[in-house]
Structure formats: C-alpha cells, structure tokens
C-alpha positions as CSV (number, residue, x, y, z in Angstrom):
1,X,8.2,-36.0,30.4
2,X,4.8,-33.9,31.1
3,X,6.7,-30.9,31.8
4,X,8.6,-30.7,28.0
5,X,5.1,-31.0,26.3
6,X,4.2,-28.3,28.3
7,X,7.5,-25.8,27.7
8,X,6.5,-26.6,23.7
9,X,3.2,-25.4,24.7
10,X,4.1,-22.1,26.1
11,X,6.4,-21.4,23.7
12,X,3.9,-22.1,21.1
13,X,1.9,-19.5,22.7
14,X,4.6,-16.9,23.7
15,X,6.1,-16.3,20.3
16,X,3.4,-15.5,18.5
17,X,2.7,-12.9,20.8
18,X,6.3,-11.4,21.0
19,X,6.0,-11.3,17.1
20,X,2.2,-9.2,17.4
21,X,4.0,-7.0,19.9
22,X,7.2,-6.5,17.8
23,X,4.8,-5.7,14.6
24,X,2.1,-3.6,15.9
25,X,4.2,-1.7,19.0
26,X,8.1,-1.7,18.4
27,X,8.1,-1.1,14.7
28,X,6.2,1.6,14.2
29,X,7.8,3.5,17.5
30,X,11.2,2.9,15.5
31,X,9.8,4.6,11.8
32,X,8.5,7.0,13.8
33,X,11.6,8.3,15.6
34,X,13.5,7.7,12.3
35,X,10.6,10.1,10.7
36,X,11.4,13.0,13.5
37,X,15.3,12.6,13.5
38,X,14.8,13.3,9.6
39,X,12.6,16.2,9.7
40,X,15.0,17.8,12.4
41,X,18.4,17.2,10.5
42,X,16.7,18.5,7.6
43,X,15.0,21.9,9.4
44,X,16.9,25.1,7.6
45,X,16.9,28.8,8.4
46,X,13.2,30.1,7.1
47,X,11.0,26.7,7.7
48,X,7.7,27.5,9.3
49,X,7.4,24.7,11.8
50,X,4.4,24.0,15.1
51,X,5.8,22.9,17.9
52,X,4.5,20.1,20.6
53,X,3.1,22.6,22.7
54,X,0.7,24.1,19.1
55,X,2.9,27.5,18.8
56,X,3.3,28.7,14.8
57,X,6.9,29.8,14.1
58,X,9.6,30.5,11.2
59,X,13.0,29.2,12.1
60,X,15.7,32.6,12.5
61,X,19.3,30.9,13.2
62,X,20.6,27.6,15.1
63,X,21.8,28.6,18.3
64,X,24.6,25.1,18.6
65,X,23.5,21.6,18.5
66,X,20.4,21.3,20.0
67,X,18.6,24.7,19.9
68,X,16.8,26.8,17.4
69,X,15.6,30.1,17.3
70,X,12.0,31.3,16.5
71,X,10.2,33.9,15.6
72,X,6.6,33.7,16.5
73,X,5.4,37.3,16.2
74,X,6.7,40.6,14.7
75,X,9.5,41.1,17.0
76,X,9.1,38.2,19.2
77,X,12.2,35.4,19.1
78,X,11.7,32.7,21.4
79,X,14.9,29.9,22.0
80,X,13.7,26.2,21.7
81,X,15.5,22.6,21.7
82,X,15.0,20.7,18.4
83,X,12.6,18.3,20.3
84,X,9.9,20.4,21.0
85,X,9.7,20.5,16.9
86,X,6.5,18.6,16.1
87,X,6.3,18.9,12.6
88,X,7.0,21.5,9.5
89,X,3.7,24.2,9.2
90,X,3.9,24.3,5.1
91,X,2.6,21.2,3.9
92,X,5.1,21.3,0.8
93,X,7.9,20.8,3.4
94,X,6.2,17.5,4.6
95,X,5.9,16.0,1.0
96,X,9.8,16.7,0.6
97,X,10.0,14.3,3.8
98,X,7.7,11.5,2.2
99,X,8.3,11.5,-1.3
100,X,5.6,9.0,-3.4
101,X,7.0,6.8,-5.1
C-alpha cells in the first residue's frame, strides 16, 4: 500500500516537469521550424538573403527542389541548398513574414 502513495508522488512530480519541458523546449523548437519552412517556401528570384555561414546574397534562379542560386559579387554565382538560408537581408521582407496584428 506504501508503494501507490509513492507512484502518486512521482507522478505528482514528473508531470509538471514534462509540461515545463514541453513549454519552454519543444514549443518554441516547433514555431521556430514552422518560421524557416515559411521564409523558404516564400524565397523568390531577387530576395537578398544571409546565409548560416554570414555570406550576403540576391537569389538568381532555383536550380530543382532543394537548391538555389546566388549571386554574392559582380560576377560571382555560388549554388546553395535552401537550408543554409538563415534569414531574408532586407528587413521589409521579414515584416511580410510577421505581420502585426
């Protein structure tokens, strides 16, 4: 009979820490991902966008599904996969993606 009070017990403690975890880890990871995978569906020919890795570029074409075409300098194209977009360079494109309400 000791050993139910103590099941209640840990349970008692247990779920309120899933529940923190859930609220302060899980959630956020989720809108974030949801946040990205909008930004790159939206990404169109002539966005100026920073990759992970800091570089400055203006989106030329869509090579297929999962890469995208760059240019970083007069002359200079470089081919990168969607994911390596971090976020738009032009502010204005960012508000488009958050709209206040």
């Amino acid at each position: 009979m000791a050993q139910n009070g103590s099941i209640m017990d840990s349970l008692v403690l247990i779920v309120p820490m899933v529940l923190i975890f859930y609220f302060l880890i899980i959630r956020p990871q989720k809108k974030q991902a949801k946040q990205k995978k909008l930004m790159i569906d939206s990404l169109k020919k002539g966005d100026k966008i920073i990759t992970t890795s800091g570089m400055i570029g203006e989106i030329e074409g869509f090579k297929d599904l999962d890469r995208v075409e760059i240019k970083i300098a007069q002359n200079t194209k470089i081919l990168i996969v969607k994911q390596a977009i971090a976020t738009f360079a032009d502010p204005k494109d960012v508000e488009k993606l958050n709209p206040k309400k």
